[in-house]
C-alpha positions as CSV (number, residue, x, y, z in Angstrom):
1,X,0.0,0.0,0.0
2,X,1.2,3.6,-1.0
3,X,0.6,5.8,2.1
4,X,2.4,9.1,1.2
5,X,3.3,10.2,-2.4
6,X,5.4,13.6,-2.7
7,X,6.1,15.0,-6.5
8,X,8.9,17.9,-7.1
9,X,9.5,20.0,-10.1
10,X,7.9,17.3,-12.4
11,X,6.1,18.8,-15.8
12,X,3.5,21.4,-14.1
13,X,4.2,20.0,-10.6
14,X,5.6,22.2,-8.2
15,X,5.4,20.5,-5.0
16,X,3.0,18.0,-4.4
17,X,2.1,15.6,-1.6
18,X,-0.7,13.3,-1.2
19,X,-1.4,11.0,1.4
20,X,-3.7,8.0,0.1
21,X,-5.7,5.6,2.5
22,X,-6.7,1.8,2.4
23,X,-9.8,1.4,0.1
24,X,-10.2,3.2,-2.7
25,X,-9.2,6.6,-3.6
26,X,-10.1,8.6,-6.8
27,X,-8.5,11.2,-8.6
28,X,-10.7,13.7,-10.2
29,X,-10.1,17.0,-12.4
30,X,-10.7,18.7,-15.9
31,X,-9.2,16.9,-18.3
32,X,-5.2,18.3,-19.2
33,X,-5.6,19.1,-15.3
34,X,-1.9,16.6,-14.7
35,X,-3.8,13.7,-13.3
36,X,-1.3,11.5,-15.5
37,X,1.6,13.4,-14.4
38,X,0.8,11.9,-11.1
39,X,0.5,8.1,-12.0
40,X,3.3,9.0,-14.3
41,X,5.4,9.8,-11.7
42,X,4.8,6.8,-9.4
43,X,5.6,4.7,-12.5
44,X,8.6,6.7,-12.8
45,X,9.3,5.8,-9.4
46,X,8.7,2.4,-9.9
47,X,11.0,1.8,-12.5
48,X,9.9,3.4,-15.5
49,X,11.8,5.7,-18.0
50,X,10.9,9.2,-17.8
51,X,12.0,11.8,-20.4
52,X,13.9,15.2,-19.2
53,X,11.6,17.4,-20.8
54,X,9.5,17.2,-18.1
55,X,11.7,18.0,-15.5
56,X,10.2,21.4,-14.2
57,X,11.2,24.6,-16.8
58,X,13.9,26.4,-14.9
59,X,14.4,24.0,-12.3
60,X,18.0,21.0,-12.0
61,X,15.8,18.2,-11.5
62,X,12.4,16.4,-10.7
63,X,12.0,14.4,-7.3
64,X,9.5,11.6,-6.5
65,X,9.3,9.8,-3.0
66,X,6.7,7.5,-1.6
67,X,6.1,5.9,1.7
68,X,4.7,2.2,0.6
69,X,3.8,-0.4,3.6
70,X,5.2,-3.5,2.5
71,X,4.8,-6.8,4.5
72,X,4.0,-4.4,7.4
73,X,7.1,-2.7,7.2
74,X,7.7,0.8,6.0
75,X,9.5,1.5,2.6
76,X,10.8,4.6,1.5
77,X,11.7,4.7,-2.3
78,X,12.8,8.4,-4.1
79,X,14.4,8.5,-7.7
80,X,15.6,11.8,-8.8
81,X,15.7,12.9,-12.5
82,X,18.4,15.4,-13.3
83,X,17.5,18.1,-16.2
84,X,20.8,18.4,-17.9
85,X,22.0,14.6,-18.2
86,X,18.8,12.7,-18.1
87,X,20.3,10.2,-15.2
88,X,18.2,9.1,-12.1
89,X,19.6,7.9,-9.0
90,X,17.7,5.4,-6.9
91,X,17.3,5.6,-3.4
92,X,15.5,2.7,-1.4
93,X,15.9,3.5,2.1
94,X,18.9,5.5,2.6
95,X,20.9,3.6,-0.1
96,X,21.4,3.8,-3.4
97,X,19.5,1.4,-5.2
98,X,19.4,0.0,-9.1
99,X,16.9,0.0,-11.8
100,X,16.6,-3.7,-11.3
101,X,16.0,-3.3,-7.9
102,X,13.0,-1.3,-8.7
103,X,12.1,-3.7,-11.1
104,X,11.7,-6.9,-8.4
105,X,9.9,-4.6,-5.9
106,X,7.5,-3.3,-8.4
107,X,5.0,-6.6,-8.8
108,X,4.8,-6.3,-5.1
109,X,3.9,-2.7,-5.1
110,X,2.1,-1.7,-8.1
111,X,-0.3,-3.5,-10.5
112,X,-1.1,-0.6,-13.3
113,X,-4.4,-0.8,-15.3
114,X,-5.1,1.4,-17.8
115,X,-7.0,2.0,-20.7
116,X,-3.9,1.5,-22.8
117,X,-4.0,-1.8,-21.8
118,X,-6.8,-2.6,-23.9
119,X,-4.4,-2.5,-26.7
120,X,-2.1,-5.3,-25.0
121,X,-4.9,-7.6,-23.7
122,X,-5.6,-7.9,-27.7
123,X,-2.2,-9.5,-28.5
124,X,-1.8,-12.6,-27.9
125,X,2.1,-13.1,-26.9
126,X,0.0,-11.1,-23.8
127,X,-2.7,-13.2,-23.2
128,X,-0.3,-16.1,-23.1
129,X,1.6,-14.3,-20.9
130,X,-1.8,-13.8,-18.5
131,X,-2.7,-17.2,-18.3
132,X,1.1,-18.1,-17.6
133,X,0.9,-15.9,-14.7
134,X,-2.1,-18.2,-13.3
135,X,0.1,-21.3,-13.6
136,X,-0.1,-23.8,-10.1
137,X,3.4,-24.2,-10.7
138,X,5.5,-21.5,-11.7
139,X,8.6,-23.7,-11.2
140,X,7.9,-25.0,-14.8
141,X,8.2,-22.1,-16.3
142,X,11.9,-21.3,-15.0
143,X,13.2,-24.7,-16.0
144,X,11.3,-24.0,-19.2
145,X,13.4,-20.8,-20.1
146,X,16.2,-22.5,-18.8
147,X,16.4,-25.5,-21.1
148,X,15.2,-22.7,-23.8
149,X,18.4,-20.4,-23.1
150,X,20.7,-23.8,-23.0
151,X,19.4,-25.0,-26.4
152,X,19.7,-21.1,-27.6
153,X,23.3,-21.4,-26.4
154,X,23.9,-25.2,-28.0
155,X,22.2,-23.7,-31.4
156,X,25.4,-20.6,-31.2
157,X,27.8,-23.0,-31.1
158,X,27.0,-25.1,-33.5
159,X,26.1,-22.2,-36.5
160,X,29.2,-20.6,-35.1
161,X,31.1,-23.9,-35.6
162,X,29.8,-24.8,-39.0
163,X,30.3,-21.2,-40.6
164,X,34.4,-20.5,-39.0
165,X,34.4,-24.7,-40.5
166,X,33.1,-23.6,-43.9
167,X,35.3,-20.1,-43.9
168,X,38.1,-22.6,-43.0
169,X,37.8,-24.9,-45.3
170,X,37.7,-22.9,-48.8
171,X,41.0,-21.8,-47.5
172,X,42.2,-25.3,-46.2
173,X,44.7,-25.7,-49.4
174,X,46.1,-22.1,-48.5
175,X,46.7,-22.8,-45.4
176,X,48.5,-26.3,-46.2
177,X,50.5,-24.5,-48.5
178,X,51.9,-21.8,-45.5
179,X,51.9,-24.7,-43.1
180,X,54.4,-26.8,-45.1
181,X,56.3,-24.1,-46.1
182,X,56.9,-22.8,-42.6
183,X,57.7,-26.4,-40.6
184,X,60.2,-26.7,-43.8
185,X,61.6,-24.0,-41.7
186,X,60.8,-24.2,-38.4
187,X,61.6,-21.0,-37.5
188,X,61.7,-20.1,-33.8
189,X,60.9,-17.1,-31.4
190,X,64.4,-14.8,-31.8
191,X,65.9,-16.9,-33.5
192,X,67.1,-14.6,-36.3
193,X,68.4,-12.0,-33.8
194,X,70.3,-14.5,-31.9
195,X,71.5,-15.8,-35.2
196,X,73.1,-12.5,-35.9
197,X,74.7,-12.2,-32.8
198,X,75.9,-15.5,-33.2
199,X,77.7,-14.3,-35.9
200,X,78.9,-10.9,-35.1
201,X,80.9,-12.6,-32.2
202,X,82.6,-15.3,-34.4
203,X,83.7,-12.4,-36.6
204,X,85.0,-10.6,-33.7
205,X,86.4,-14.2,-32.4
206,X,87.9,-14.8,-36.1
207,X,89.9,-11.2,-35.6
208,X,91.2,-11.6,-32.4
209,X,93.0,-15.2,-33.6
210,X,94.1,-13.5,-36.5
211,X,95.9,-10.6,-33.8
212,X,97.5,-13.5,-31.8
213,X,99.0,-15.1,-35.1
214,X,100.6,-12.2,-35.9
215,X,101.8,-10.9,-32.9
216,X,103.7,-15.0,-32.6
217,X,105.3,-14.5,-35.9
218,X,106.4,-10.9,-34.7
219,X,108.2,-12.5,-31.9
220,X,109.3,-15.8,-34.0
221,X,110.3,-13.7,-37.3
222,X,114.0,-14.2,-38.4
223,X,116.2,-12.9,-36.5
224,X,114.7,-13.6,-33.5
225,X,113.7,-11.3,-30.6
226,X,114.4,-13.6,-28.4
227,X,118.0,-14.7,-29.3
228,X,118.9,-11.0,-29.6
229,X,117.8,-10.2,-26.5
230,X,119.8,-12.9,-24.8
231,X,123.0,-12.0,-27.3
232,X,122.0,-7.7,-25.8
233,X,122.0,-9.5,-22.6
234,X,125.2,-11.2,-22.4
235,X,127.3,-8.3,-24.0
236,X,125.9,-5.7,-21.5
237,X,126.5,-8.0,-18.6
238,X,130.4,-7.9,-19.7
239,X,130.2,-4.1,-20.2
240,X,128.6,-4.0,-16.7
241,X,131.8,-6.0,-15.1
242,X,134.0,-2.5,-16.1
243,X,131.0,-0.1,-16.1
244,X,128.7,-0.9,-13.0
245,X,125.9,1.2,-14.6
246,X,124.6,-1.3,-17.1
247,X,124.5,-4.4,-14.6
248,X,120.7,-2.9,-13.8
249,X,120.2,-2.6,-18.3
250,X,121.1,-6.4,-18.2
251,X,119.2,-7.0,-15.3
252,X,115.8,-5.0,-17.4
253,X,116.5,-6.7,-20.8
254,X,116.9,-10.5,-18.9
255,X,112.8,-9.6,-17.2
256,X,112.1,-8.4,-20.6
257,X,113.2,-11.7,-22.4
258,X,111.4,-13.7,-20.0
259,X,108.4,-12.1,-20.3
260,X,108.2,-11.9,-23.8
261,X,109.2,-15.7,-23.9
262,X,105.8,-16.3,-21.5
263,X,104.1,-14.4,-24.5
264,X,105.5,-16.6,-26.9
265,X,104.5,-19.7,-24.9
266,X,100.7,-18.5,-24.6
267,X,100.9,-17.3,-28.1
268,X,102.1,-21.1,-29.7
269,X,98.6,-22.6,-27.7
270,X,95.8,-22.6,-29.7
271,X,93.9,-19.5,-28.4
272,X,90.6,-19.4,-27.1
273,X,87.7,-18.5,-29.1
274,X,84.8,-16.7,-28.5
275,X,82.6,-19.2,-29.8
276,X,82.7,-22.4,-31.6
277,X,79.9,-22.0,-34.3
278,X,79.9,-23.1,-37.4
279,X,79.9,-20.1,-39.4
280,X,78.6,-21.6,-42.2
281,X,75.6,-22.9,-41.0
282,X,74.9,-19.4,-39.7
283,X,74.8,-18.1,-43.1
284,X,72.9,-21.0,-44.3
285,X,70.1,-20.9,-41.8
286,X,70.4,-16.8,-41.6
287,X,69.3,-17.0,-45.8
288,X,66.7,-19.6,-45.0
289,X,64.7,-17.3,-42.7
290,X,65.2,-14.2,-45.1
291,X,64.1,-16.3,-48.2
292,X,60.7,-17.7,-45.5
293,X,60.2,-13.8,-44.7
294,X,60.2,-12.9,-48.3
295,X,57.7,-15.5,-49.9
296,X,55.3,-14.7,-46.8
297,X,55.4,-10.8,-46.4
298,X,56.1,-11.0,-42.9
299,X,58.1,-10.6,-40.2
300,X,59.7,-13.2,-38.5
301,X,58.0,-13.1,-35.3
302,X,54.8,-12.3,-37.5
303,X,55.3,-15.8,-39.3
304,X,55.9,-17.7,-35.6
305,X,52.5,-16.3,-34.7
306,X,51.0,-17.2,-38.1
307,X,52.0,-20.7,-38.5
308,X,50.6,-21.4,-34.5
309,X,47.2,-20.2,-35.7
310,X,47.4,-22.0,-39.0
311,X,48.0,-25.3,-36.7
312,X,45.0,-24.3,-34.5
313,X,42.9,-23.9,-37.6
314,X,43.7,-27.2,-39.0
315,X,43.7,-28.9,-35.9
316,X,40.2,-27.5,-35.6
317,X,39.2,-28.3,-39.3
318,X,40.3,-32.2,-38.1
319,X,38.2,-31.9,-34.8
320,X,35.2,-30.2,-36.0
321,X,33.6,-33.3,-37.0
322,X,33.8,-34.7,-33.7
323,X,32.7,-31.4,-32.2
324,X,29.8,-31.4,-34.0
325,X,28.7,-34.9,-33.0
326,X,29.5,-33.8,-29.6
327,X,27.3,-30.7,-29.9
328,X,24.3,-32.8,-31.6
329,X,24.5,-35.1,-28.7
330,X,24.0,-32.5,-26.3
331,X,21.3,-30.5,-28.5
332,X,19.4,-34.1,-28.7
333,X,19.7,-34.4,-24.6
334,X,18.6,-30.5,-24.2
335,X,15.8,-31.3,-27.0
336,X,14.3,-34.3,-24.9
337,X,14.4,-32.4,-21.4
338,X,12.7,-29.5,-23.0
339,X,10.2,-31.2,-24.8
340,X,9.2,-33.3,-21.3
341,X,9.0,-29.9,-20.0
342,X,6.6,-28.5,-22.7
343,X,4.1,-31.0,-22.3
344,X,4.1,-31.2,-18.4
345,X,3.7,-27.5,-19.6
346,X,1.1,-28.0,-21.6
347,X,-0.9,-30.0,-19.1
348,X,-0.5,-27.6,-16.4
349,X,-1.6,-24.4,-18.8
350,X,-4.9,-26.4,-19.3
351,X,-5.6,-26.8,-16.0
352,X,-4.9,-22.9,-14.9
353,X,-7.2,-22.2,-18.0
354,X,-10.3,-23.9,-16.7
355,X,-10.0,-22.2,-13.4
356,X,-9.3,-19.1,-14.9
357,X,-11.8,-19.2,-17.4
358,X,-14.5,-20.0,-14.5
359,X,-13.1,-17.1,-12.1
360,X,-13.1,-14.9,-15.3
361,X,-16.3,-15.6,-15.9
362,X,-18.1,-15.0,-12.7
363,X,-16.4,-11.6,-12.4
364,X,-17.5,-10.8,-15.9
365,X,-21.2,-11.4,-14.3
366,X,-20.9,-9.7,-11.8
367,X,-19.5,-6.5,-14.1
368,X,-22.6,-6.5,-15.9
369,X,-22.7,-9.1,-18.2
370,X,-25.2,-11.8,-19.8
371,X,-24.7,-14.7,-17.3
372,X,-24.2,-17.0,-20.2
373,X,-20.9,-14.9,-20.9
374,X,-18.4,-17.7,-21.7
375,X,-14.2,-17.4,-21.9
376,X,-12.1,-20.5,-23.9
377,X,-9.2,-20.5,-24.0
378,X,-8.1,-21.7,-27.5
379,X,-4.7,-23.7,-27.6
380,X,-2.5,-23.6,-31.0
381,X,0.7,-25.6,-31.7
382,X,4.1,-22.9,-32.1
383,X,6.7,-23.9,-33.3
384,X,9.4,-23.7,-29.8
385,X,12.6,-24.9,-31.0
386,X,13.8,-26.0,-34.8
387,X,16.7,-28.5,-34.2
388,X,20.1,-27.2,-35.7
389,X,22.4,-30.4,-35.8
390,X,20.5,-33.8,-34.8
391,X,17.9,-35.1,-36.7
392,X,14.8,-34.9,-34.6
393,X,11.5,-33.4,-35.4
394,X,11.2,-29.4,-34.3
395,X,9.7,-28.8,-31.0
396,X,6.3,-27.7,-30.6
397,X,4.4,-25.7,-27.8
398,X,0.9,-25.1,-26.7
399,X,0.1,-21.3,-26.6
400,X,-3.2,-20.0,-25.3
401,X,-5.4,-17.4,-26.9
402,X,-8.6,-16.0,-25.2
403,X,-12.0,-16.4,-26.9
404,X,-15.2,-15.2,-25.5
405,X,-19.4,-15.5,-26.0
406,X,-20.3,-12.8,-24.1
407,X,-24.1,-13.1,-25.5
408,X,-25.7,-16.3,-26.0
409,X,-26.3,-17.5,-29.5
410,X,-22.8,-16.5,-30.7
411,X,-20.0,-18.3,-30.9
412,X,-16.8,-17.7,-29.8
413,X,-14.6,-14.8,-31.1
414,X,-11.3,-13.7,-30.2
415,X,-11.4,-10.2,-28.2
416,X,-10.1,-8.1,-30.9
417,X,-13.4,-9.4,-33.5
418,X,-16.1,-8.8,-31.0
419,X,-14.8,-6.7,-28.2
420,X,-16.2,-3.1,-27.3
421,X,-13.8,-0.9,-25.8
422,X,-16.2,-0.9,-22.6
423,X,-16.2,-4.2,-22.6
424,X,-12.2,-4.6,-22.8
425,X,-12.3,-2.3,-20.1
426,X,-14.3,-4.3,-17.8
427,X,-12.3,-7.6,-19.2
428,X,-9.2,-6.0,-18.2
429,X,-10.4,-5.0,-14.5
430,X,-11.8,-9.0,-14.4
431,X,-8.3,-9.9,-14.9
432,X,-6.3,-7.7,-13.2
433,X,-8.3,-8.3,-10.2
434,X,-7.6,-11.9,-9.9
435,X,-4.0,-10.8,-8.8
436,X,-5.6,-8.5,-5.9
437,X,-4.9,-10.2,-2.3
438,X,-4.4,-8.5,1.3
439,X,-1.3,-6.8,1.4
440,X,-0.8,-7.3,-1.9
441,X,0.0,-4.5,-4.5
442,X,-1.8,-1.2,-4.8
443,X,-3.7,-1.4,-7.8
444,X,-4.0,1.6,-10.4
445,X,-7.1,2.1,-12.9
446,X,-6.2,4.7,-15.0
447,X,-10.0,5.6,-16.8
448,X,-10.8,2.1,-17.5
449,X,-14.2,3.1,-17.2
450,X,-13.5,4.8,-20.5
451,X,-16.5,3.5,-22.9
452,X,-19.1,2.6,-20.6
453,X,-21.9,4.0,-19.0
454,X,-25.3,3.6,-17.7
455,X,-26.2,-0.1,-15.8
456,X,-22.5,-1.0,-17.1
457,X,-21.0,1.8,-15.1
458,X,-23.1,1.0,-11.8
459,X,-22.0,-2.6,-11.9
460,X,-18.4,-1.4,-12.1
461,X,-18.3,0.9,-9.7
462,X,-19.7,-2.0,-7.4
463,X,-17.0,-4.1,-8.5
464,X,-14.5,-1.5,-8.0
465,X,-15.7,-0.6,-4.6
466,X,-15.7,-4.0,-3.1
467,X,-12.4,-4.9,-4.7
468,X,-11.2,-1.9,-3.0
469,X,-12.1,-3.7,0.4
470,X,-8.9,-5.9,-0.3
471,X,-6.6,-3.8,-2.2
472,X,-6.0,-0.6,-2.4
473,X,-7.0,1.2,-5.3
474,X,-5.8,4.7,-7.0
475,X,-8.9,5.6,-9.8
476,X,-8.6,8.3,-12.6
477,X,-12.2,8.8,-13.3
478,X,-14.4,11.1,-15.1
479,X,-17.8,9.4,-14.4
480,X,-19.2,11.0,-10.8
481,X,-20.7,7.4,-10.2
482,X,-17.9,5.9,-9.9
483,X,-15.8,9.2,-8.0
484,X,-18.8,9.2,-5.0
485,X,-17.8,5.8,-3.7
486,X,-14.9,7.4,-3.0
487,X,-13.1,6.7,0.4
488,X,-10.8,9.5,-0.4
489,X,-11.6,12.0,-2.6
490,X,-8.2,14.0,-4.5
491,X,-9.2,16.8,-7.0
492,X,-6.6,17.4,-9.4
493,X,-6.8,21.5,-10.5
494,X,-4.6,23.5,-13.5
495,X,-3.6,27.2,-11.9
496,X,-1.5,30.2,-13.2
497,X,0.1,32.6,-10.4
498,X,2.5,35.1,-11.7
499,X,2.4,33.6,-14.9
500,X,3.4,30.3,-14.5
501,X,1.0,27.4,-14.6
502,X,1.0,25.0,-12.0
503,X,-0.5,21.6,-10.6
504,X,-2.4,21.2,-7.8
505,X,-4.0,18.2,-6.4
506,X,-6.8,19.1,-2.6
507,X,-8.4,16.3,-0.7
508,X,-11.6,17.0,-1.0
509,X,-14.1,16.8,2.1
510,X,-17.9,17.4,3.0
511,X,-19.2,20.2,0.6
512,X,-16.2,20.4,-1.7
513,X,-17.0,16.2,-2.4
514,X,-20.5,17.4,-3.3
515,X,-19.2,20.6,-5.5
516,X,-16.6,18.2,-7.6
517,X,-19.5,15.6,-8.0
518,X,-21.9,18.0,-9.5
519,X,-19.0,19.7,-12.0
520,X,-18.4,16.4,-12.8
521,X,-22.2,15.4,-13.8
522,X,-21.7,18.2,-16.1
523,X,-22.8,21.2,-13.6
524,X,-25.7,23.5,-13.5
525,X,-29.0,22.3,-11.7
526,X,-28.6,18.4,-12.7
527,X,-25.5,18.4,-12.0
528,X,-26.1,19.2,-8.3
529,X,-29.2,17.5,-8.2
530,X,-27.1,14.0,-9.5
531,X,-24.3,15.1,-7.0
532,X,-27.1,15.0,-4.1
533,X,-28.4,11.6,-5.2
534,X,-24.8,9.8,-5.5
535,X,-24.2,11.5,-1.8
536,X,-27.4,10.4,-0.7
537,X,-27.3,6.8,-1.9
538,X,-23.8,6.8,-0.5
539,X,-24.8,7.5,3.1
C-alpha cells in the first residue's frame, strides 16, 4: 500500500504531496488538469523511463518519493531525474539502489491498469503471458526458459562452428601450402636475432685469432727477438763488469726476455675462441629465414604467430567433425528435457485455463454481463525450438489465446473481433483483479471506465468498490458514479500565479466532495441534483 506520495518540479508539478488511504481513492479533475503526471510519476518511481523534458522549466531536476507499507514494514523509495544529463539515482531507504532493484519490488507494489492496456490484452504473446501468470506451478516455467536459453546457447555453437568450419575450409589448401612451407623452416621465437649475434661474435672471435698469429710471428720472425735479447743481454753483462751502470740494463732486458718468452709460450697454444659455431651454418640458416620472410610478407615473429594459428585452424578443421557430433548429442539431450517440460507445460496451462476461465467468468457477471458470458481458452501448436544439428523433429508448444461468447447465441470470437472498448475495459479489471490479495500491490485504474456508462458503469463501480475492500485502489475517473464511492476524494486542478502554470491536487471533504460531484455530472441544476443523489445513496 502507497501511504504518502510527494512529487517535485515534475512537468506542471511544483510541489506536491498526497497521502492515500486503504480502500479506494479517486482522482478527479478537468481533463489536461496533470492527473497522468501523477501516476506517471509513481511509475517513474517504480522503474519506468521518464524523459527530461519534463523535468520542471527552470528548475536542475524532478524528485518523486513515496512511503509504501510493504509486509507491514515501512518503505521509502525516491528516484531523482536530473534536467541536464537525463540520469536518475535510486534511493531505497537510505541507499542507493538500481533499476533492477525497482524492477523486483515493483509486482509487489504496483499493479497498473489502464486503458492503454486494452491495446495489450488484444495480443496474444500477452494473453499467453496472462494465463502463464495463473500457472499452479511456476517452477515449470523457470526450468522451461532454462532449457530454452541452453538449447539457444547449444544452437550458437554449433552455427558458429559450422560457418568459422566452412570459412576454414575454402582456404584449407592455402593454409597447407603456408603450413608446409613454414615447418620446412621451423623457424623459432628470436631466432634470427640471436643468429646475428651469433655471428657478429665469431667475426669478432675470427679477428682476435688472427691478432695472436701475428703478434707470434712478430716474436718468432728471423732474427729472432728472443736470441737478440739474450745476445743484448750477455754483451751488456760484460760491459757492466767494467761499467757498473749497465749491470741494472742487463738485469731490465733479462725480465724483458722472459716475459716476452711467456708471451710466446701462450701465443704457440691454440687460443681461445669466443665461440665455436659453425659459421657456415649461420649463413645457411640466416638466408633460409630471409628467403621464409620474403615469400610470406612477414616478419619473422609475425610468421611464428601465423603458422601457431594456422596449426589451430587445421587442428580445428580435423576436430570439428567430432565437435559437431559432440554438440548434436547434447542438443538431442537438451531437445528431450525441453520437450518433457513443454508437455508437463502444456498439461499444467490447461488446467490454470479452466479455473481461470471460470473465475473470469463469474467476475465478468458480476461487471454486468449476460450470465451466459463464456471465456475458452483456444490452444495452437508454435513452433518452440527447430533442431540445428541432430535429426529430430522441431519442438512444438501449446500457446493459449482467449476467446469469449459474451451473449448467448454466438459463438466464440477472439477479443479483438467482438470486443467493445467498454467491454475490454471491464475484461481487463476481471483480470487484473484476480491478482488483488491483502497486502498485496496497490492497484491503479487509469480511466478504465473509459466507454461505458449507464447499468454497465453502476455494476463497475460495485465491483471496483468491493475490490477496494482488499486492495487498495488509485482511480482516474471522469464518471461521478464511480468518483462518489470514494473513500478519499483528491481533485486534481490547472492554476496560473504570476504567470506560470501549475499543478495542484486538494483532498476533498464534506461540501467540496458534493461541488466536484456535481461539476463532474456536467454542472448546472442536474448536475447538483445528480451530485445529491450519489451523496445520498452513498450514506
Amino acid at each position: 500500500m502507497i501511504e504518502v506520495l510527494r512529487i517535485k518540479n515534475l512537468a506542471l508539478i511544483d510541489d506536491l504531496e498526497l497521502e492515500f488511504g486503504p480502500g479506494l481513492n479517486v482522482l478527479s479533475g478537468e481533463t489536461g488538469a496533470g492527473k497522468s503526471f501523477i501516476i506517471s510519476a509513481v511509475n517513474f518511481l517504480t522503474g519506468e523511463k521518464m524523459h527530461t523534458d519534463l523535468v520542471r522549466a527552470g528548475c536542475d531536476k524532478a524528485v518523486v518519493e513515496a512511503l509504501f507499507v510493504l509486509d507491514g514494514e515501512d518503505l521509502i523509495l525516491r528516484r531523482e531525474l536530473t534536467a541536464d544529463t537525463g540520469r536518475s539515482r535510486i534511493y531505497v531507504g537510505d541507499a542507493l539502489a538500481s533499476r533492477d532493484t525497482l524492477a523486483a519490488l515493483r509486482p509487489k507494489l504496483l499493479l497498473h491498469v489502464s486503458q492503454h492496456g486494452q491495446g495489450r490484452l488484444l495480443q496474444p504473446a500477452f494473453q499467453a503471458a496472462l494465463l502463464d501468470g495463473f500457472l499452479p506451478d511456476p517452477a515449470l516455467l523457470a526450468e522451461k526458459t532454462r532449457l530454452a536459453r541452453e538449447l539457444a546457447a547449444i544452437a550458437a555453437a554449433i552455427r558458429d562452428l559450422d560457418a568459422k568450419a566452412a570459412a576454414l575450409e575454402e582456404k584449407r589448401q592455402f593454409l597447407e601450402f603456408q603450413h608446409a612451407e613454414i615447418a620446412k623452416v621451423n623457424p623459432m621465437p628470436g631466432e634470427e636475432d640471436e643468429l646475428i649475434a651469433r655471428r657478429a661474435a665469431l667475426a669478432e672471435s675470427r679477428k682476435a685469432a688472427e691478432s695472436l698469429a701475428s703478434a707470434l710471428e712478430c716474436i718468432e720472425r728471423q732474427p729472432r727477438v728472443l736470441d737478440t735479447l739474450a745476445d743484448l743481454h750477455r754483451e751488456l753483462l760484460h760491459a757492466g763488469a767494467i761499467f757498473s751502470d749497465f749491470l741494472a740494463d742487463a738485469e731490465a732486458v733479462a725480465a724483458f726476455r722472459h716475459q716476452l718468452k711467456d708471451v710466446s709460450v701462450r701465443l704457440r697454444r691454440k687460443p681461445a675462441r669466443a665461440t665455436d659455431d659453425d659459421g657456415e651454418g649461420i649463413e645457411k640458416r640466416l638466408y633460409e629465414l630471409a628467403t621464409l620472410r620474403r615469400k610470406l610478407k612477414r616478419t619473422l615473429a609475425e610468421i611464428v604467430n601465423l603458422g601457431r594459428d594456422i596449426k589451430e585452424n587445421l587442428d580445428f578443421l580435423d576436430d570439428c567433425g567430432l565437435r559437431r557430433k559432440q554438440l548434436a548429442r547434447e542438443e538431442a539431450a537438451a531437445i528431450t528435457a525441453l520437450a518433457e517440460v513443454l508437455a508437463r507445460l502444456g498439461a499444467a496451462r490447461r488446467e490454470a485455463a479452466a479455473t481461470l476461465a471460470a473465475a473470469l467468468e463469474d467476475i465478468l457477471r458480476g461487471l454486468g454481463f449476460s450470465e451466459d458470458v463464456r471465456v475458452i481458452f483456444e490452444f495452437t501448436e508454435t513452433t518452440a525450438y527447430v533442431p540445428v544439428a541432430c535429426d529430430v523433429p522441431p519442438l512444438t508448444e501449446d500457446k493459449a489465446r482467449i476467446l469469449w461468447r459474451p451473449n448467448p447465441g454466438q459463438p466464440p470470437q477472439p477479443l479483438d473481433k467482438i470486443a467493445s472498448g467498454g467491454e475490454l475495459s471491464r475484461f481487463l479489471l476481471a483480470l487484473m483483479s484476480l491478482s488483488a490479495e491483502p497486502g498485496g500491490p496497490t492497484l491503479i485504474f487509469d480511466e478504465i471506465d473509459a466507454g461505458i456508462g449507464g447499468l454497465t458503469l453502476a455494476s463497475v463501480g460495485s465491483y471496483v468498490k468491493k475490490l477496494s475492500e482488499i486492495s487498495q485502489i488509485l482511480l482516474i475517473s471522469h464518471w461521478p458514479q464511480l468518483a462518489s464511492l470514494a473513500d478519499r476524494h483528491f481533485q486534481v486542478q490547472k492554476t496560473v500565479e504570476d504567470g506560470q502554470t501549475s499543478t495542484r491536487c486538494l483532498r476533498l471533504t464534506g461540501p467540496a466532495i458534493a461541488d466536484e460531484l456535481a461539476r463532474m455530472a456536467g454542472g448546472g441544476e442536474a448536475g447538483t441534483e445528480m451530485a445529491k443523489r450519489l451523496i445520498g445513496n452513498g450514506a
